[in-house]
Structure formats: structure tokens, C-alpha cells
C-alpha positions in Angstrom: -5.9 7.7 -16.5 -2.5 7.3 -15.2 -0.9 4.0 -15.5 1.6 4.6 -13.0 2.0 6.5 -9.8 2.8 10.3 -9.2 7.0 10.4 -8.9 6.7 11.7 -5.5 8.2 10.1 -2.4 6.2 7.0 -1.0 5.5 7.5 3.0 4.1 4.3 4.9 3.4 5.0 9.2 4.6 2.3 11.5 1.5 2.2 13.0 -0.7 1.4 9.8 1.6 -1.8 9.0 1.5 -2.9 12.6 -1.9 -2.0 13.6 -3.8 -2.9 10.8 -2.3 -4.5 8.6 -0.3 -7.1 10.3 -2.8 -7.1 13.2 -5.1 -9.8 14.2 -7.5 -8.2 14.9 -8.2 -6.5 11.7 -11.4 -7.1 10.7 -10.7 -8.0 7.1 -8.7 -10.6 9.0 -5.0 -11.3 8.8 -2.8 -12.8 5.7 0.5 -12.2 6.9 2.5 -14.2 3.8 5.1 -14.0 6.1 5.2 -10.6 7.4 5.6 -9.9 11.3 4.8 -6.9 13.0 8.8 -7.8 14.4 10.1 -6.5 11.2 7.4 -4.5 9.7 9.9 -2.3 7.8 9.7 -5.7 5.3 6.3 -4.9 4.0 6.4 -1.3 4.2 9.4 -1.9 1.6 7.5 -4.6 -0.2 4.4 -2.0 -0.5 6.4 0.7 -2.0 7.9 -1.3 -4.6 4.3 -2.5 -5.3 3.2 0.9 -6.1 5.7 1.9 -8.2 5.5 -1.6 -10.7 2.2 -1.9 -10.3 -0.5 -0.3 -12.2 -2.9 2.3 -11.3 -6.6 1.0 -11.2 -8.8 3.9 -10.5 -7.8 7.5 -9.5 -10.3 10.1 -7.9 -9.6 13.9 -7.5 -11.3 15.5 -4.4 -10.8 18.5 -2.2 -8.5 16.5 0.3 -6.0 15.5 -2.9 -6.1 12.6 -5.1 -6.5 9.2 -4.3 -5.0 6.0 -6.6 -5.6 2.8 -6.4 -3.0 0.3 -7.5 -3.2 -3.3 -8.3 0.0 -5.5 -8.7 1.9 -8.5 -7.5 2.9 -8.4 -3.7 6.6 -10.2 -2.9 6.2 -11.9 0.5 8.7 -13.5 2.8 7.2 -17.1 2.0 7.8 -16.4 -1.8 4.0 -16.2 -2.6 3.0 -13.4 -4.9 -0.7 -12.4 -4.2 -2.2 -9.9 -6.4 -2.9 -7.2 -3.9 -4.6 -3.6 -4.5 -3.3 -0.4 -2.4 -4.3 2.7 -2.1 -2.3 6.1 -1.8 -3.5 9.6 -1.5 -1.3 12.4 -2.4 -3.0 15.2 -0.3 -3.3 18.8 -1.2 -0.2 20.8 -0.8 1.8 17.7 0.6 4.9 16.7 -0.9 4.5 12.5 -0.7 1.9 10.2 -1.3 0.5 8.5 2.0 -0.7 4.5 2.2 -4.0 4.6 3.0 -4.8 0.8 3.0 -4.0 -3.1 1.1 -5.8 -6.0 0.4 -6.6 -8.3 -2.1 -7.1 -7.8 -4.9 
């Protein structure tokens, strides 16, 4: 198993930090640590350094690429550090590896 990440470029949409993940009405529920939908461009960049120092968890090949799960320390705004896991696929043929989601860990 891979302890780190693919070195491919790490691509994180707008909408997925905003809509989801910073939203309210999420049904995992909301743990902003900080974050606002204002400036969401501060946890896309606090999700991509998570994946690259944290550690892969699982990994699972399937026709639609490879998906990794990573586990690792999240920097927030309010200085708490929650161990958080993400996910990433790196689909077939694409050149980037896309967040799928975050949560705890």
C-alpha cells in the first residue's frame, strides 16, 4: 500500500467546499473549525496540504480509477488540529486527483 499520495496535481471544486462541506445543511452536519464559505479557498488549501503530509489509509483500484483515503491532521483557522480522513480519486486517463469528500476521522 502506498503511504503517500500519487505526485499528481490536487484539484478541489468550489462547489464541494461550499456546498457540502462548509454547508449547513450537510447531513453529516457542519464543523467549520473556522472555515467560511466567504473564503473557502482557506480549506481547499488546508485539504491539499492534508493529503500530501498525511498518510494513505486504504486505496481501491476500480474501473472508474483509484480511489485513496487519507488520514492526517487538519490546520484550521481557530488553531485546532482534528484528525480528519479525505478521500481522492485519480480517475482513469485524468491527469489530477479529484476530492471526493472529508470528515473525521
Amino acid at each position: 500500500m502506498p503511504k503517500q499520495l500519487p505526485d499528481l496535481p490536487l484539484r478541489i471544486d468550489a462547489t464541494k467546499i461550499i456546498d457540502y462541506l462548509l454547508s449547513g445543511t450537510n447531513s453529516r452536519g457542519k464543523a467549520d473549525f473556522g472555515f467560511t464559505a466567504d473564503h473557502w479557498e482557506t480549506l481547499s488549501e488546508a485539504l491539499k496540504i492534508h493529503a500530501r503530509n498525511g498518510s494513505v489509509a486504504t486505496f481501491t483500484e476500480s474501473p472508474f480509477g483509484t480511489r485513496y483515503s487519507v488520514d492526517g491532521i487538519l490546520n484550521t483557522p481557530d488553531e485546532r488540529t482534528p484528525l480528519v480522513r479525505t478521500v481522492w480519486i485519480a480517475e482513469s486517463e485524468m491527469p489530477y486527483l479529484r476530492l471526493i469528500t472529508a470528515r473525521p476521522a
